[in-house]
N, C-alpha and C positions, 0 to 999 in steps of 0.2 A: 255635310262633310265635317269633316273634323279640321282639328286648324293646326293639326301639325303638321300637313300636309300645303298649307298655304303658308308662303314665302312672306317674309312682309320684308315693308325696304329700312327695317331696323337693318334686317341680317348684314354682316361685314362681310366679303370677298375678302381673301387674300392677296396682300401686297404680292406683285407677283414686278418687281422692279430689278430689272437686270442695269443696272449703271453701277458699274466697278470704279474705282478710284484708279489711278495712275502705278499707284505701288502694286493695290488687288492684282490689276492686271502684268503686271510685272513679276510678280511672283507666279501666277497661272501660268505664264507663259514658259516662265522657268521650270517650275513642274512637268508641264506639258512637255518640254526639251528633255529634263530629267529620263522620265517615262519613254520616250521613245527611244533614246538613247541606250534604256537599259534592256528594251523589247529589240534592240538591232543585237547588240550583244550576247544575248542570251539567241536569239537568233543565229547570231553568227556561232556557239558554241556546238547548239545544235548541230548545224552543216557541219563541223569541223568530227562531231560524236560519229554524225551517219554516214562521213569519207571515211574515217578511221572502220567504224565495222565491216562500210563493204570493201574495204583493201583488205580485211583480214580476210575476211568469207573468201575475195578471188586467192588472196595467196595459199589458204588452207586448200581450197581446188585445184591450185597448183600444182601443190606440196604433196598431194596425193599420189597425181599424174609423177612427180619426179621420182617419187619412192618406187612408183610401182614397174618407170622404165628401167631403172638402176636395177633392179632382183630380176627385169627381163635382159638389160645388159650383161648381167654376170651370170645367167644361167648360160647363156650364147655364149659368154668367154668360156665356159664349162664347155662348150657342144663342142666349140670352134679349137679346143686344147685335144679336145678327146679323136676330132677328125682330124688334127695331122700329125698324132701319132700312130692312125690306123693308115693313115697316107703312107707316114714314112716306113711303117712294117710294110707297105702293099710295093711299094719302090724297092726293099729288101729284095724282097720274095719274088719280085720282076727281075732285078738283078742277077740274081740265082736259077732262072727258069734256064741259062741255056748249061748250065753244068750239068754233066751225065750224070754224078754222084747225086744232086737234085732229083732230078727227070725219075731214076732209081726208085730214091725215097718216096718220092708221090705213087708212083706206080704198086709200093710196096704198100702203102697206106691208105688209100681210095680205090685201086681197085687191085688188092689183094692179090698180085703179081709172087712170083715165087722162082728164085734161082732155081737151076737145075741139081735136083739131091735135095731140095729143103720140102719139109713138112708143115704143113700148116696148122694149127691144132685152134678149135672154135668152142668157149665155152658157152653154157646158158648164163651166167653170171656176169651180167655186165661192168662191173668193179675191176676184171681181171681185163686187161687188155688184150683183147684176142690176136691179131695181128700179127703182132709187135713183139707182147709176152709168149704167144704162142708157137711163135716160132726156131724152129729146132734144124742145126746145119749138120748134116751126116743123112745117114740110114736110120 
């Protein structure tokens, strides 16, 4: 065999001596304190980075849901304007059902009723109000 491969007890080991002086370790420790102190901080920035995102993330969720009731709120104030103006013409027009002059007009208009003497005249041109324009008092 060859002899670089045999140890002899010239060979040195390395000092391997852990004994710190009073300051060494004083200073370590301080470090050590440093060190942690700056991993809680940055730590705690963190927490503070990942509250802030997810309050934005829920508030933009939110903000979605409000925009989207608001344009469903004001179409409704649209529906809700337009139904009691159809109410209060329907209350009109209730109003007016027991007048003869009424009563007349409908009969004249829906089912094509005609005083005694009047002529009715019916175009194909629906533009022309048949009814209504078409009607002639005499002979």
């Amino acid at each position: 065999m060859s002899d670089q491969f045999i140890h002899s007890a010239d060979t040195k080991e390395p000092d391997l001596d852990f004994t710190y002086s009073e300051e060494d370790l004083a200073a370590r420790i301080d470090e050590r304190r440093r060190f942690m102190q700056a991993r809680k901080t940055r730590n705690k920035r963190i927490m503070i980075i990942l509250l802030v995102l997810a309050f934005a993330l829920l508030a933009t969720m939110c903000g979605k849901d409000i925009v989207r009731l608001k344009a469903e709120n004001r179409a409704l104030k649209k529906q809700q304007i337009a139904l009691q103006k159809e109410r209060d013409e329907l209350k009109a027009e209730l109003e007016n059902t027991s007048e003869q002059e009424y009563i007349r007009d409908q009969a004249r208009r829906q089912l094509r009723l005609l005083n005694p003497g009047e002529l009715l005249f019916i175009f194909d041109d629906e533009g022309a109000s048949g009814a209504e324009g078409g009607e002639s008092s005499g002979q």
